[in-house]
C-alpha positions as CSV (number, residue, x, y, z in Angstrom):
1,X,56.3,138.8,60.8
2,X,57.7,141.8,58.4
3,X,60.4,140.5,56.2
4,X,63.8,141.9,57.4
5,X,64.5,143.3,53.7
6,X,61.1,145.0,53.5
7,X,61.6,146.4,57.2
8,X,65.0,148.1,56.4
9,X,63.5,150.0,53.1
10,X,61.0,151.6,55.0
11,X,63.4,152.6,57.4
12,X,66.1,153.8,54.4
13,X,63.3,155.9,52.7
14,X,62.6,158.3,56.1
15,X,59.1,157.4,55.9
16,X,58.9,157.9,59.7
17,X,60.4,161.6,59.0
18,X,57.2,162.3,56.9
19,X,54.7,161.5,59.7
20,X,54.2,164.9,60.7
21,X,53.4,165.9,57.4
22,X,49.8,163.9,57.4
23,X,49.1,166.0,60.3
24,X,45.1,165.1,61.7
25,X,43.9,164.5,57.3
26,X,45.6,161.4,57.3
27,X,44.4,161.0,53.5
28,X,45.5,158.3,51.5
29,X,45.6,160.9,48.8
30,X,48.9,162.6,51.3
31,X,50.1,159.4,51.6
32,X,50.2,158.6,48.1
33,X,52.0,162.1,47.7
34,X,54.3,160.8,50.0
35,X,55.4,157.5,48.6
36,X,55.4,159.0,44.8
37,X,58.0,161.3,46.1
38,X,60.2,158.0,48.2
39,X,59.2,156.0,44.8
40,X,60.7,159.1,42.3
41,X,63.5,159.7,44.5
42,X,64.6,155.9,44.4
43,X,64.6,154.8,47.8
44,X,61.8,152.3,46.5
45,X,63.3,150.7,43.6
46,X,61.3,149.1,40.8
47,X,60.3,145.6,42.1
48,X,61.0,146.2,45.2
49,X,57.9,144.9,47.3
50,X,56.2,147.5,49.4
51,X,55.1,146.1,53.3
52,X,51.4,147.2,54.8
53,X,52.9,146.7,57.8
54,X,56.2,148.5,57.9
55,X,55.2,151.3,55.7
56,X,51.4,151.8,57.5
57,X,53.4,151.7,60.6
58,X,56.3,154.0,59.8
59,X,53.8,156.8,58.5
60,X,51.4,156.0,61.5
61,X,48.4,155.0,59.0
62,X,45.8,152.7,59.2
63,X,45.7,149.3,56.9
64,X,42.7,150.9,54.8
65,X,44.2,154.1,54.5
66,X,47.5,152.5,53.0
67,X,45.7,150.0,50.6
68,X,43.4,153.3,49.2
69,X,47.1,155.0,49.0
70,X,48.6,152.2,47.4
71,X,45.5,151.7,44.6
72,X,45.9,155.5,43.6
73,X,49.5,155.2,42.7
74,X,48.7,151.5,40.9
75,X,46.4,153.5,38.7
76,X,49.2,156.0,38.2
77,X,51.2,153.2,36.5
78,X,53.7,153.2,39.7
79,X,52.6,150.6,41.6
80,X,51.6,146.9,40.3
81,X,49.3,144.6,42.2
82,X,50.8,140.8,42.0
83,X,47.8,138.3,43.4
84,X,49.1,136.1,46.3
85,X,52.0,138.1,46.4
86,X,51.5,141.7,47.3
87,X,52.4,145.3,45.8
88,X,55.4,145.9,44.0
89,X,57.2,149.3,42.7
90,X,56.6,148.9,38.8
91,X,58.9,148.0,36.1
92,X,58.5,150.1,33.2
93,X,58.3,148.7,30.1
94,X,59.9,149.9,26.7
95,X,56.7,150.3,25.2
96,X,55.9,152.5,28.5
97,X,58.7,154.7,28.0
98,X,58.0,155.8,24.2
99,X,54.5,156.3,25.3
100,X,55.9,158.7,28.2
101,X,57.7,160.3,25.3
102,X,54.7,160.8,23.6
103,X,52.8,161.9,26.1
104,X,56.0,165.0,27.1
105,X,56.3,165.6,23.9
106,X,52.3,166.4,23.4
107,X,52.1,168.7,26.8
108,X,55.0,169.9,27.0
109,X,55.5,171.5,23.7
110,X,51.7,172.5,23.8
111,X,52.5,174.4,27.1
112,X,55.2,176.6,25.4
113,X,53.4,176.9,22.2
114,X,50.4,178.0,24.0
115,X,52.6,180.7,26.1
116,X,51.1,184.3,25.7
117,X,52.9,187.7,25.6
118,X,56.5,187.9,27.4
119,X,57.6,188.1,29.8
120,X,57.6,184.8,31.2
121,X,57.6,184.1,34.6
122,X,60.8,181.6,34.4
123,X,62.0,181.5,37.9
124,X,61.6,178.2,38.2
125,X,63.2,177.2,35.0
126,X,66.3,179.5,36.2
127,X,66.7,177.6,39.4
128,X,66.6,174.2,38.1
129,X,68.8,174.6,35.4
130,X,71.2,176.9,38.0
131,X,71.1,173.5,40.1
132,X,71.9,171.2,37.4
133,X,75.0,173.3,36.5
134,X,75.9,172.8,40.3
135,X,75.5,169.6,40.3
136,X,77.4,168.6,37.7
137,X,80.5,170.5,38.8
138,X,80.1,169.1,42.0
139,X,79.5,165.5,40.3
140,X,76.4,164.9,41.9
141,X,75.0,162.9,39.5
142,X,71.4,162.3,41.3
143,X,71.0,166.0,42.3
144,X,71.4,166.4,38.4
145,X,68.8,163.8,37.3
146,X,66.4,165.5,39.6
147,X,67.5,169.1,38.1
148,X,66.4,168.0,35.2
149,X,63.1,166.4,35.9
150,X,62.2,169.5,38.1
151,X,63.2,171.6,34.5
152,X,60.8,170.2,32.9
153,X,58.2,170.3,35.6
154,X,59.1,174.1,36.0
155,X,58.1,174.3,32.1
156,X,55.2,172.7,32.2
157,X,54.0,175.0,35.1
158,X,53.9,177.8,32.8
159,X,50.7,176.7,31.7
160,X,49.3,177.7,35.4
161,X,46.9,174.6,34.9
162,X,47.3,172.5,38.4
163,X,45.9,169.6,36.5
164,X,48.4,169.8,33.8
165,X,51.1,169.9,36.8
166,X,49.3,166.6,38.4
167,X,49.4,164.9,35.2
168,X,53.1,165.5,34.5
169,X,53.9,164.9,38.2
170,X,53.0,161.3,37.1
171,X,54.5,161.2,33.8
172,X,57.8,162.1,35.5
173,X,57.8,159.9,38.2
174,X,57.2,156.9,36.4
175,X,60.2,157.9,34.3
176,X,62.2,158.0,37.0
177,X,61.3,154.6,37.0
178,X,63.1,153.9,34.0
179,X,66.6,155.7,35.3
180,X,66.6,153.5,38.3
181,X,66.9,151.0,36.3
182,X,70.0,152.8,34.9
183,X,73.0,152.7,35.8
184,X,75.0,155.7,34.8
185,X,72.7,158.8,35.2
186,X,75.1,161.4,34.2
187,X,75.2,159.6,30.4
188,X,71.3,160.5,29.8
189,X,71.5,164.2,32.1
190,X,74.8,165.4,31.4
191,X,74.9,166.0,27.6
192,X,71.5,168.0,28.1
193,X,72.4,170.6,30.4
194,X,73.5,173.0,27.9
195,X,70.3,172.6,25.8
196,X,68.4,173.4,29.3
197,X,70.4,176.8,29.1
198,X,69.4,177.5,25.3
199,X,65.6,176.6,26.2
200,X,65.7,179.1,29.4
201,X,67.4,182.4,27.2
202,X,64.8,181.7,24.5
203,X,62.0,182.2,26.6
204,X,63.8,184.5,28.8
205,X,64.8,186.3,25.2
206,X,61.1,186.3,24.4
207,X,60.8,183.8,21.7
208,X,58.6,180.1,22.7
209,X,58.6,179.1,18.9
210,X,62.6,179.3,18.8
211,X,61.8,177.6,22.7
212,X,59.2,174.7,21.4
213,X,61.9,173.7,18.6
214,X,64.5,173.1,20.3
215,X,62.4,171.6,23.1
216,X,60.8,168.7,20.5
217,X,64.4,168.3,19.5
218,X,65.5,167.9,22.6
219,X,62.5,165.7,23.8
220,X,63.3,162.9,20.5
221,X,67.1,163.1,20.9
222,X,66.0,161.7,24.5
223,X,63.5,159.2,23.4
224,X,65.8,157.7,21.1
225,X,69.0,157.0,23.4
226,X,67.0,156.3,26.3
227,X,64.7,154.0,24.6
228,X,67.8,152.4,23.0
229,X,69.5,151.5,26.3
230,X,66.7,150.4,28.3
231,X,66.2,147.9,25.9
232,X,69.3,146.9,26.0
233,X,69.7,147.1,29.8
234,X,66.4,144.9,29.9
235,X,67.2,142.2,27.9
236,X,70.5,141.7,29.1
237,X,68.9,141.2,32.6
């Protein structure tokens, strides 16, 4: 018999609205895509324990399918097997999040440093930072924690290298991770929106090395009151 809590996250994260996105390729890899996204967006929260039988059902899946799903996203650091006990959404470590860091810092930067002749092609980087302007007027303080991770998605795509995208696709959602744990996301969004802006005129103003700087600056003034906090926030709990 499904546990009643288990039961009512899979209802709360609209997996049965997703269904008709596996249309006939039912691939674990889709449904992988699918529960990263429920997993970034927080309707799984870490530790949380995730059901074969109410998420295979609500997606419409077989047992196999979800078990191949479920061991992709263990070996993207997002999922954690516990023997005897089942699968669990991770908790991320403080040690995991410098290594995040480390690992943004290294592509990201590369990707601007690496940017040929302008123009750039930063319509993606407008919107998000448009929306995380909106969202802060409006107070929306989850809208603006995903502004900002689609920022630096949208920067990261300049590279045009899908694999690059795949890997920080995964980078970023396990760092979401970390601000689910959180809980006040304006304190670690807020104070950066305005550094968003300066990145997006440099590189609209033609200039990635004024763009890298104040990206690494902006990348370790992150590390360091994130890390701060979530050790904090872990050891008092």
């Amino acid at each position: 018999m499904v546990d009643g809590v288990e039961r009512r996250l899979a209802e709360a994260s609209g997996l049965e609205t997703d269904r008709p996105l596996l249309g006939r390729t039912s691939t674990a890899e889709r449904v992988a895509d699918i529960l990263r996204d429920r997993i970034a967006e927080g309707y799984f929260p870490p530790g949380s324990r995730l059901s074969e039988e109410s998420i295979g059902g609500a997606l419409g899946v077989s047992r196999n399918t979800l078990r191949e799903a479920f061991r992709l996203l263990t070996h993207e650091r997002l999922l954690v097997h516990e023997l005897n006990r089942g699968v669990f959404v991770r908790m991320v470590t403080v040690e995991d999040l410098i290594d995040i860091y480390r690992v943004r810092g290294l592509v990201e930067c590369a990707t601007v440093r690496g940017l040929g002749e302008p123009p750039y092609r930063v319509d993606a980087i407008e919107a998000a930072v448009a929306a995380g302007e909106t969202a802060a007027r409006e107070r929306s303080w989850q809208d603006l924690a995903t502004a900002n991770i689609r920022f630096h998605q949208a920067i990261v795509s300049l590279a045009g290298s899908p694999r690059t995208d795949e890997l920080m696709r995964g980078v970023l959602a396990e760092l979401r991770l970390v601000f689910h744990v959180m809980a006040d996301p304006r304190r670690f969004h807020a104070p950066y929106l305005t550094r968003n802006r300066q990145i997006l005129e440099s590189l609209k103003a033609g200039d990635p090395g004024e763009a890298e700087r104040l990206l690494a600056a902006y990348l370790e003034d992150s590390r360091l009151q994130l890390s701060a906090a979530y050790a904090q926030k872990m050891s008092s709990d």
